[in-house]
PALUM-406723 format. One line per field, with one value per atom (N, C-alpha, C): atom name; residue number from 0; x, y, z. Coordinates in steps of 0.001 Angstrom, whole numbers, padded with zeros to 6 digits. Layout:
BEGIN
atom c(CA, ...)
nr c(NUM, ...)
xx c(X, ...)
yy c(Y, ...)
zz c(Z, ...)
***
This chain:
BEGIN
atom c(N, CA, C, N, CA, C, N, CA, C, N, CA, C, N, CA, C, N, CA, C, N, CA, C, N, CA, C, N, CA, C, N, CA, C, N, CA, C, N, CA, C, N, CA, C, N, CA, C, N, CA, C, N, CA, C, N, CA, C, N, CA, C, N, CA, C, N, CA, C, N, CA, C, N, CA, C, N, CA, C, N, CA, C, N, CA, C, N, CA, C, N, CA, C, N, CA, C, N, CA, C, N, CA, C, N, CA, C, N, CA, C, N, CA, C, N, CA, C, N, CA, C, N, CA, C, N, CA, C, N, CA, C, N, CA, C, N, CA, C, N, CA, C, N, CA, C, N, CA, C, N, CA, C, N, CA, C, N, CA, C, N, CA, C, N, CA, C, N, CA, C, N, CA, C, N, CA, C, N, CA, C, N, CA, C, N, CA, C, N, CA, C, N, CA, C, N, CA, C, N, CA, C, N, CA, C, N, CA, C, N, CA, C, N, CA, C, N, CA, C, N, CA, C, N, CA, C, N, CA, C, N, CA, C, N, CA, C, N, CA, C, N, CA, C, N, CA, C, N, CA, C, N, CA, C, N, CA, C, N, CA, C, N, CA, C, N, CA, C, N, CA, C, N, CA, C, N, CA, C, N, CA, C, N, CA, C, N, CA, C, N, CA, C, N, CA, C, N, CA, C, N, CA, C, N, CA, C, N, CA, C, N, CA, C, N, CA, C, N, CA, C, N, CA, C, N, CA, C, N, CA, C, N, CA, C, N, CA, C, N, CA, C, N, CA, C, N, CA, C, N, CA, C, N, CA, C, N, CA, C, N, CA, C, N, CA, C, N, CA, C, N, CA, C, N, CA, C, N, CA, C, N, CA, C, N, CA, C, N, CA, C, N, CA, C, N, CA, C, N, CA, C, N, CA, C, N, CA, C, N, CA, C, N, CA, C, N, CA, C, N, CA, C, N, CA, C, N, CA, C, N, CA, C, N, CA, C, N, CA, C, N, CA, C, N, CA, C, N, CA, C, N, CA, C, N, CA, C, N, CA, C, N, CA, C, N, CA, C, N, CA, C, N, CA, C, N, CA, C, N, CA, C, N, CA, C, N, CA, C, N, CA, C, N, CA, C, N, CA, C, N, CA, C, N, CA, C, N, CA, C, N, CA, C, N, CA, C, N, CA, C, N, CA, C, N, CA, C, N, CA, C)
nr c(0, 0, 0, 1, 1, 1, 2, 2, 2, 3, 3, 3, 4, 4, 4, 5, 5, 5, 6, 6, 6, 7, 7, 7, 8, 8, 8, 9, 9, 9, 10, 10, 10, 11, 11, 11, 12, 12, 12, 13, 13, 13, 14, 14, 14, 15, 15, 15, 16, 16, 16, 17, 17, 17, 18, 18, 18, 19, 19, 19, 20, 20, 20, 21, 21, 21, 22, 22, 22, 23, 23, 23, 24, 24, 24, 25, 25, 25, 26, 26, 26, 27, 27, 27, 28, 28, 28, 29, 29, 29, 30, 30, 30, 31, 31, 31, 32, 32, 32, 33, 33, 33, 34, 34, 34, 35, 35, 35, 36, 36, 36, 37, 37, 37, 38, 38, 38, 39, 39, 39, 40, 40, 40, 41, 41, 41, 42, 42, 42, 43, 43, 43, 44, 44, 44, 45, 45, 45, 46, 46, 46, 47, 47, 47, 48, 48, 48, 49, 49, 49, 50, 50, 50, 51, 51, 51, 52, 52, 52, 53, 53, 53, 54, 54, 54, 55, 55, 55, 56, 56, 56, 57, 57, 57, 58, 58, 58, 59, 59, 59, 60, 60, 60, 61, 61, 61, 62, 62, 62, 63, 63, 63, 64, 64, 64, 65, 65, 65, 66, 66, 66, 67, 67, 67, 68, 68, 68, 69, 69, 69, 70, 70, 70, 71, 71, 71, 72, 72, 72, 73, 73, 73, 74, 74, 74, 75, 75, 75, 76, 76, 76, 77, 77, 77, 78, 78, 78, 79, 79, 79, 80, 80, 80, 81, 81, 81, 82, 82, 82, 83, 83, 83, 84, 84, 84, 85, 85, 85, 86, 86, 86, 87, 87, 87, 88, 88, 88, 89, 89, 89, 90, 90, 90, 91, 91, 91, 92, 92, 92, 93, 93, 93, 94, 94, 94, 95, 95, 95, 96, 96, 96, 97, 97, 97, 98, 98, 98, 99, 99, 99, 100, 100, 100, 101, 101, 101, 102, 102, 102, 103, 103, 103, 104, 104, 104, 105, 105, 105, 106, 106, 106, 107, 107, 107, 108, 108, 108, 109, 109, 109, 110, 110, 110, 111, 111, 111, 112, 112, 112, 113, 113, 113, 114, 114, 114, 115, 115, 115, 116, 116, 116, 117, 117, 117, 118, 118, 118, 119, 119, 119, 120, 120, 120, 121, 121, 121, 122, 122, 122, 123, 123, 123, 124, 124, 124, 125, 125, 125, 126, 126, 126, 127, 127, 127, 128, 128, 128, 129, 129, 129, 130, 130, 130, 131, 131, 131, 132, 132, 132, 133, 133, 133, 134, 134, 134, 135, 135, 135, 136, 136, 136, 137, 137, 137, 138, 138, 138, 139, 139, 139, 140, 140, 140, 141, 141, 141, 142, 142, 142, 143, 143, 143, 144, 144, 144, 145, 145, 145, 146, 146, 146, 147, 147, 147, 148, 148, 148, 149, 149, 149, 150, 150, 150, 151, 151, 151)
xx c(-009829, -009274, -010029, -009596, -009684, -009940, -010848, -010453, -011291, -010342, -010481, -010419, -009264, -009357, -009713, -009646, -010161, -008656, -008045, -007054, -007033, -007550, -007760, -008989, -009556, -011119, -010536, -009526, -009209, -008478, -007770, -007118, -007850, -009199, -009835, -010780, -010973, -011599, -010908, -009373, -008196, -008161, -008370, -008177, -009350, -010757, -011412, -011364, -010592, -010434, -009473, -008717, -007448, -007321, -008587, -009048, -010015, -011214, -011910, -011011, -010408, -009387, -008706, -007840, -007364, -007841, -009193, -010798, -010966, -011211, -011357, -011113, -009415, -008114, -008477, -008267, -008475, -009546, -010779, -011394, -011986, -011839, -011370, -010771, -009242, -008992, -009009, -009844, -011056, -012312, -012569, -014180, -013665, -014786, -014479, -014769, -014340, -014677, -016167, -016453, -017885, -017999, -019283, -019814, -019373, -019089, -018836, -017622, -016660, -015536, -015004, -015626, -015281, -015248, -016419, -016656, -015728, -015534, -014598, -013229, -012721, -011613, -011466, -012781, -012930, -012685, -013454, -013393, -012827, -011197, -010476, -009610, -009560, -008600, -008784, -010461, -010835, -010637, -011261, -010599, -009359, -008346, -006954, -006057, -007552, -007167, -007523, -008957, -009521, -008712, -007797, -007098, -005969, -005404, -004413, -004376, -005758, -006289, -006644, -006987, -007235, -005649, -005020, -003494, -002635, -003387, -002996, -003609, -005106, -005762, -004924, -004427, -003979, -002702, -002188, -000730, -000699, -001800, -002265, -003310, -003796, -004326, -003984, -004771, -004432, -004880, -003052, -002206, -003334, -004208, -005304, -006529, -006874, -007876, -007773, -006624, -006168, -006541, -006002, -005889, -007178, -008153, -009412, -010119, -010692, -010705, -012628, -013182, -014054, -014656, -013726, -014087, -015522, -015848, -017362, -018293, -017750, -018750, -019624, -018640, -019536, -019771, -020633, -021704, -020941, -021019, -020704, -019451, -018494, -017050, -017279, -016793, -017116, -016545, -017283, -016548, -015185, -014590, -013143, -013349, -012248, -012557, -012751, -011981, -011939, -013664, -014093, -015787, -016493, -016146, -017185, -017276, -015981, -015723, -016266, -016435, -016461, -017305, -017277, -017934, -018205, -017193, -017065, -016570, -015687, -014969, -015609, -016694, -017547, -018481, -019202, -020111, -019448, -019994, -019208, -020359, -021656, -022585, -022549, -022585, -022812, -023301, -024470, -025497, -025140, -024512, -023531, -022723, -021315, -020361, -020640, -021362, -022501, -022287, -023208, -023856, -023074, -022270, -020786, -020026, -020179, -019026, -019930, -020927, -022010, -021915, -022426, -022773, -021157, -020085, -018906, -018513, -019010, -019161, -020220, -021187, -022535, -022318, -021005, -020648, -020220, -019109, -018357, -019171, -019879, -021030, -021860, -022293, -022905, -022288, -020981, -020450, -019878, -019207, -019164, -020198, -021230, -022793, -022685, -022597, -022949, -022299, -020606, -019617, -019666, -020533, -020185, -020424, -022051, -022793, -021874, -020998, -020183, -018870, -018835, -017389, -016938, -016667, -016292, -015842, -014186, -013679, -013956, -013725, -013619, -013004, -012148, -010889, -011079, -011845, -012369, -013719, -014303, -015520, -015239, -014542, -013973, -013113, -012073, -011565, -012901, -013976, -014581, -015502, -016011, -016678, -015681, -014499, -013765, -013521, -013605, -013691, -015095, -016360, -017295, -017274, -017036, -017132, -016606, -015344, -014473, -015694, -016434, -016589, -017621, -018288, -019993, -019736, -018748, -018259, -017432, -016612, -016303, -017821, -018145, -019398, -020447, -020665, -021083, -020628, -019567, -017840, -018695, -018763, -018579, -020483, -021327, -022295, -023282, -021997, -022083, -021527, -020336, -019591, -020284, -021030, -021811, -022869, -023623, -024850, -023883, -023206, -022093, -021887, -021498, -021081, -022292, -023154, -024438, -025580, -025024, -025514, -024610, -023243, -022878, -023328)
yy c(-016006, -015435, -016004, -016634, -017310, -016376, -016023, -014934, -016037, -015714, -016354, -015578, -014349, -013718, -012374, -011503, -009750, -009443, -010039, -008891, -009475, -010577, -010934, -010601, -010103, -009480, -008149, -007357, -005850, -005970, -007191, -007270, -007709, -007983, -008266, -006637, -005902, -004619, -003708, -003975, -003299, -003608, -004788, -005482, -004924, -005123, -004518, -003073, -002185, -000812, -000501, -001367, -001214, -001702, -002958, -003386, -001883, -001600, -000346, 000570, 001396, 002149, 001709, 000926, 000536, 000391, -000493, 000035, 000757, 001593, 002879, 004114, 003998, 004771, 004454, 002927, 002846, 002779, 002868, 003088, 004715, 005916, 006622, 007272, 006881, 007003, 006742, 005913, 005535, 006342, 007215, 007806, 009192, 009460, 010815, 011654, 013694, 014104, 014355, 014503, 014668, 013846, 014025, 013578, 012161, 011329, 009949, 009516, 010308, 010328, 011025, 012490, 012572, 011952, 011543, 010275, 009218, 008664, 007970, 008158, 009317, 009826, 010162, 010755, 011077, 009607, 008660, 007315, 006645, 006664, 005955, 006715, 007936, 008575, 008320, 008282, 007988, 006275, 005517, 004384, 003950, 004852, 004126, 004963, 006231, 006661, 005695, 005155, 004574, 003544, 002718, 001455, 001830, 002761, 003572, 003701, 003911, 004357, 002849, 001847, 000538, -000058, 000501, -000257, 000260, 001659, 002229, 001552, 001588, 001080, -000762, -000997, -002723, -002110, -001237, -000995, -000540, 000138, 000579, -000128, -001337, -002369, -002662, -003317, -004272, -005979, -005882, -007563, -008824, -008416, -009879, -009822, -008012, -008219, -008700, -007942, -008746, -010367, -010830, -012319, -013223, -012430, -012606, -013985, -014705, -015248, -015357, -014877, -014913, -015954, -016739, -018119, -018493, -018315, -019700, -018756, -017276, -016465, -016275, -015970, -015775, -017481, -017394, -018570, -018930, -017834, -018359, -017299, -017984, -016792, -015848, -014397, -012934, -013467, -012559, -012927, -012299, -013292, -012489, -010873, -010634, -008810, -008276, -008799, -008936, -009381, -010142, -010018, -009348, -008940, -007561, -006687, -006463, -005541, -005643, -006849, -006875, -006140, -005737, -005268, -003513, -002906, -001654, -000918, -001342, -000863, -001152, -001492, -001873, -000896, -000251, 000251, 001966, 002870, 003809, 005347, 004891, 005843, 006264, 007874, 008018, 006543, 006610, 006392, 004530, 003942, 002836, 002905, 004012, 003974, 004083, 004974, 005415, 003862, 003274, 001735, 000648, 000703, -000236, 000185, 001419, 001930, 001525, 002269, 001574, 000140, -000489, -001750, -002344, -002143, -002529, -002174, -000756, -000438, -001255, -001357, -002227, -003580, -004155, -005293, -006050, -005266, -004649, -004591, -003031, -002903, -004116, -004556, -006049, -007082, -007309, -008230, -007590, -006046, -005397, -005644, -004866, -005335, -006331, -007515, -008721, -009143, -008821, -009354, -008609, -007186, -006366, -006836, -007635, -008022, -009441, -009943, -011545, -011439, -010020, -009816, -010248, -011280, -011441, -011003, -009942, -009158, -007284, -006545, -005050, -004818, -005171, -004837, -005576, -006325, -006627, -006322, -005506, -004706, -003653, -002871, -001589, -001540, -002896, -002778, -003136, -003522, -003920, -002321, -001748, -000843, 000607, 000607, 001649, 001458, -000040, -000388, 000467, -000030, 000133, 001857, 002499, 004013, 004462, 004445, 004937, 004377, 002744, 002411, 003750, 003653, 004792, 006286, 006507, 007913, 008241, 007089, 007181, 007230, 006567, 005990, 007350, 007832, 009193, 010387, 010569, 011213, 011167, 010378, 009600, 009851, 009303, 009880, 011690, 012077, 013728, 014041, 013773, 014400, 013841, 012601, 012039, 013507, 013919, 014906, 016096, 016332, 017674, 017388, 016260, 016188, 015860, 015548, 015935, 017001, 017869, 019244, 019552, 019926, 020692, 020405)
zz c(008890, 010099, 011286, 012055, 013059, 014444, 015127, 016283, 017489, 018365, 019241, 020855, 020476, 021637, 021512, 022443, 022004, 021454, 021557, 021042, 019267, 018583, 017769, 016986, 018134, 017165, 016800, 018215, 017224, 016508, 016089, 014582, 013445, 013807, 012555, 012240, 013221, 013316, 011884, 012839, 012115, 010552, 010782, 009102, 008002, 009035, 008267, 007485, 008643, 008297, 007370, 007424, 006693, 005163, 005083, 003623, 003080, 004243, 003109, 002706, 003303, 002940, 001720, 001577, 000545, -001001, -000506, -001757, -002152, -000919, -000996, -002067, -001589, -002414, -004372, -004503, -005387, -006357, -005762, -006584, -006642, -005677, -005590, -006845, -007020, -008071, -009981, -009858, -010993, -011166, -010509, -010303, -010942, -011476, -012131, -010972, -011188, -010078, -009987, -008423, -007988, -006774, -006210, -004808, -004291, -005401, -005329, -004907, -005548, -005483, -004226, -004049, -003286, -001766, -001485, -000432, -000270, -001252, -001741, -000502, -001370, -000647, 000862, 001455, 002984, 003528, 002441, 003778, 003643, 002811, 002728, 003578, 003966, 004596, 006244, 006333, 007776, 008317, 007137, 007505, 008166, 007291, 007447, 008629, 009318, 010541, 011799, 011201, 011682, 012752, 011794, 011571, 012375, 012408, 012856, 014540, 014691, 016371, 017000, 016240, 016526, 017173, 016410, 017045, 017832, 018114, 019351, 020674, 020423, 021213, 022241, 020695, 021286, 021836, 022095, 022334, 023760, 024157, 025375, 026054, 025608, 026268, 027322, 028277, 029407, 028358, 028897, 028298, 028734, 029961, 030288, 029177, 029247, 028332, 026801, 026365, 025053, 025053, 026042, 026107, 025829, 026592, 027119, 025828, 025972, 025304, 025060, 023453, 022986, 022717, 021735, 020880, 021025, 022632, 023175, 023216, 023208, 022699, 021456, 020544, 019126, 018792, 018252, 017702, 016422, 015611, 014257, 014215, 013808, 013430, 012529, 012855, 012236, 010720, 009891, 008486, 008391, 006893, 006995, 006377, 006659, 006564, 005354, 003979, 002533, 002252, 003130, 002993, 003174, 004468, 004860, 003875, 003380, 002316, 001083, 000678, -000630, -001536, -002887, -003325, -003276, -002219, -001798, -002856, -003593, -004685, -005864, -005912, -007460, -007511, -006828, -006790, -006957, -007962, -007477, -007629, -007345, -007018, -005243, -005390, -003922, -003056, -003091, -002287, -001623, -002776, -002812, -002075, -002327, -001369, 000164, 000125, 001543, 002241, 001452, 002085, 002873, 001480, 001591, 003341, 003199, 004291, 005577, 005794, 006821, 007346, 006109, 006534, 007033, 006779, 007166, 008525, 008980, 010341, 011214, 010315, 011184, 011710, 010733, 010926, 012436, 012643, 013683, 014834, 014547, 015808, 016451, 015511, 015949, 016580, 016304, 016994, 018475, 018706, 019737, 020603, 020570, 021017, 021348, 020214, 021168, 022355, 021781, 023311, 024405, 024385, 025065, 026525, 026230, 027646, 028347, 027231, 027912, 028455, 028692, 028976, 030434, 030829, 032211, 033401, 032497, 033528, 033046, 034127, 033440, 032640, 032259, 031748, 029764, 030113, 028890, 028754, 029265, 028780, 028805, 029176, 028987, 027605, 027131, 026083, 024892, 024549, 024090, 023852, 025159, 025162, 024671, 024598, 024015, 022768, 022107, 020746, 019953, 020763, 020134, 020316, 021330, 021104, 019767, 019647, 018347, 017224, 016914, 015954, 015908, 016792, 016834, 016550, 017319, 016848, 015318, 014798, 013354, 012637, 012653, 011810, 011690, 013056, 012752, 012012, 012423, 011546, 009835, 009648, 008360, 007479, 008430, 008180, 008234, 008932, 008953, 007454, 006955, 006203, 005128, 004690, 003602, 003268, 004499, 004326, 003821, 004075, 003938, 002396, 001785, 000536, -000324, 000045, -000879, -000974, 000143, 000029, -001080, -001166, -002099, -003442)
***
């Protein structure tokens, strides 16, 4: 996946969210019941809300910032999203799924972060900086409900 502009990085955001989820689901449904599983299930459901609010976001964009063009920004191109992922669905101990889901958000965050400071116009730091809110506020979402499901 090739991204070149912001409106191409929130389709790789999207993609990402939309591959864990899918992982998610299915391996999910392979896990016996318990803490693992259940996680499982919260973050395939939040993901694919996740993914959901991402394409709202591009729908209510400003059409320049979409446009905006990254490319000479990032150094090395974000991985494809099936990468970030990988391995999410193999692992099926809590503490694993935990990780997987994190580090897939961390992914993201990092590259947000980085574009946040190269953004030229408002309109593409505001779309960039409303990206990274949702990612920070899911991610918390997600790391609340982890502590919630290993109390019980």
């Amino acid at each position: 996946m090739k991204i070149e502009t912001l409106g191409e990085l929130l389709n790789w955001c999207d993609a990402i969210h939309s591959e864990l989820a899918e992982r998610m689901t299915r391996s999910a449904d392979q896990t016996p019941e318990g803490p693992a599983r259940w996680l499982m299930q919260y973050a395939a459901k939040h993901e694919a809300q996740m993914a959901e609010q991402l394409e709202g976001i591009e729908q209510v964009a400003d059409q320049r910032a979409l446009k905006t063009w990254v490319y000479d920004w990032l150094e090395h191109p974000p991985p494809k999203p099936e990468t970030v992922v990988d391995g999410a669905d193999r692992e099926r101990a809590f503490e694993a799924v935990g990780r997987a889901v994190f580090d897939a958000h961390n992914e993201i965050m990092t590259v947000l972060k980085f574009l946040i400071d190269r953004a030229d116009t408002p309109e593409a730091k505001e779309l960039i900086e409303q990206m990274l809110s949702l990612e920070e506020g899911h991610t918390r979402q997600i790391g609340q409900q982890m502590h919630r499901i290993r109390d019980m």
